[in-house]
Structures are given as structure tokens and as C-alpha cells.
C-alpha positions in Angstrom: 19.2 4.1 -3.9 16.0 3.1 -2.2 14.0 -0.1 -3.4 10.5 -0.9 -2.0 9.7 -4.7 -2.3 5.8 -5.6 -1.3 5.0 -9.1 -0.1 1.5 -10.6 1.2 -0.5 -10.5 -2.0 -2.8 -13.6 -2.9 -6.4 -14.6 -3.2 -9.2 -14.4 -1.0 -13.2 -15.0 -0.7 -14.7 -11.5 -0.6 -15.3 -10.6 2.7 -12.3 -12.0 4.1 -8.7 -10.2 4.9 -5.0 -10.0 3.6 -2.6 -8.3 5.2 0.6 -6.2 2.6 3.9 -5.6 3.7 6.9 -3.4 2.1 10.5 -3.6 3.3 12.4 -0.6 2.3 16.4 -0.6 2.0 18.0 2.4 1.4 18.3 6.2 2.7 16.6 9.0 1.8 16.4 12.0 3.5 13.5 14.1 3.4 11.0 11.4 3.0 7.1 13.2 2.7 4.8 10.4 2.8 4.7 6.6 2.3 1.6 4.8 1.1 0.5 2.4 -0.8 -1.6 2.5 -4.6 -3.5 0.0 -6.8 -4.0 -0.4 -10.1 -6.7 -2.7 -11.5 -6.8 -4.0 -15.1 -8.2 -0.8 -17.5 -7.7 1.6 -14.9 -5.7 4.2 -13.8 -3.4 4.0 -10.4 -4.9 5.0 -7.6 -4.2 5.9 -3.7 -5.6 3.4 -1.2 -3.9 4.6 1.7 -1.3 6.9 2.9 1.3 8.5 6.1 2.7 11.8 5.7 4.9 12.8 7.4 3.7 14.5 10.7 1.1 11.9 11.6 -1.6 12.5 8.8 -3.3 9.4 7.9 -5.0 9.7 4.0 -7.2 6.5 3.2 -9.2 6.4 -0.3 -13.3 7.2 0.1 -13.8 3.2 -0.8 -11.8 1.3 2.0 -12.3 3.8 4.6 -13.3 1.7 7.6 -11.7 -1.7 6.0 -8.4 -1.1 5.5 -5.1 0.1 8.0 -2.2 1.5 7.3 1.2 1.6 9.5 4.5 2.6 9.5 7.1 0.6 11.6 10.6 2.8 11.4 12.6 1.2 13.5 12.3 -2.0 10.6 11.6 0.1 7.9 8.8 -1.7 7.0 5.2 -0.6 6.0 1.8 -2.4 6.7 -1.5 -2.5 5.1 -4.5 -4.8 6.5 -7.4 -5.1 4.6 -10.8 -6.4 6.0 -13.9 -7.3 4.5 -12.0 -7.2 1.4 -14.5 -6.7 -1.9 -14.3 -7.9 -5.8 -13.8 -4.3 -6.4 -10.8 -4.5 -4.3 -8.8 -7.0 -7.0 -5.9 -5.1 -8.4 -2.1 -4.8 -8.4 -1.4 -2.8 -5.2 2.3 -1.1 -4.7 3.9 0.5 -2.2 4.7 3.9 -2.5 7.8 6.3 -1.2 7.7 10.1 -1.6 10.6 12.0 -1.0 13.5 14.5 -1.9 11.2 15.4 -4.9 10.8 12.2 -6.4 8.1 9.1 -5.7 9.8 5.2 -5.7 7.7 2.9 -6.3 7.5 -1.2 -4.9 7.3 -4.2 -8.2 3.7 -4.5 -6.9 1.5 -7.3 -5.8 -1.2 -9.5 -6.8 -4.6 -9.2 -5.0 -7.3 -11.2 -6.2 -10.5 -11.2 -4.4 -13.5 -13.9 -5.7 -17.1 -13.1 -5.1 
């Protein structure tokens, strides 16, 4: 059984930074892509930022240039560090595994930015 736990959520001034982590215990084989989503109040979940498997980076039209994803596998750990962070940016934001056919998903994490 995999589980994804996120960590490194908070608030922050627009135009500042916060940096998301998610540990993942667990083995899968066959994974496709890890990534990380958002989901802010009255809206639908969305993709920020993703790594499939083969080295293809995916990163949502609206943090292009702000925000970094990375893959550690050695830890099993996932990075995402956001920059010039914006009000729009405020959501819940989870972490995200795809693979043998089925998405797991992290409890998801608080970011709050204030203008």
C-alpha cells in the first residue's frame, strides 16, 4: 500500500516562496508519473506540476517560470518550490502518484498566500 504525506505548507506575502515536500512509503511497480495538484475553495482540482516517467516535465500555463518540480528516488521524496508566489496561488495542494492503473493521492496541504 503506498501513502503520500505532503509537508511545507503555510502562509506567505505574495511575492515570496514556499517550498512542498511528499515522502512516499510503499512499493509500486509501474509507477507513470508523480506530480503534484491544487484545489482552491469553489474550484475543481487541478495539475500544477508534474514528472513522467522518462524525464518529461508538465507544469500548469500559470506557474510556468515560478514554480520547480523534482524527484529525489533514492529518498523517495518529491519537491515543489514555488517563487513569486501569487493570491491566486492559495489553495490545498497534494501530491500525486500514478501508477499500476490507479492515482494515490497525499492528505494535502495548506497554502495561503496574502496580498
Amino acid at each position: 500500500q503506498v501513502q503520500l504525506t505532503e509537508s511545507g505548507g503555510g502562509v506567505v506575502q505574495a511575492g515570496g516562496s514556499l517550498s512542498l515536500s511528499c515522502a512516499a512509503t510503499g512499493t509500486i511497480a509501474d509507477i507513470w508519473a508523480v506530480g503534484w495538484y491544487r484545489q482552491a475553495p469553489g474550484k475543481q482540482r487541478e495539475l500544477v506540476a508534474r514528472a513522467i516517467s522518462g524525464g518529461r516535465l508538465d507544469y500548469a500555463d500559470s506557474v510556468k517560470g515560478r514554480f520547480t518540480i523534482s524527484v529525489d528516488d533514492s529518498k523517495s521524496t518529491m519537491h515543489l518550490v514555488m517563487n513569486s508566489l501569487k493570491p491566486d496561488d492559495t489553495a490545498v495542494y497534494y501530491c500525486n502518484l500514478n501508477g499500476s492503473g490507479r492515482d494515490y493521492w497525499g492528505q494535502g496541504t495548506q497554502v495561503t498566500v496574502s496580498s
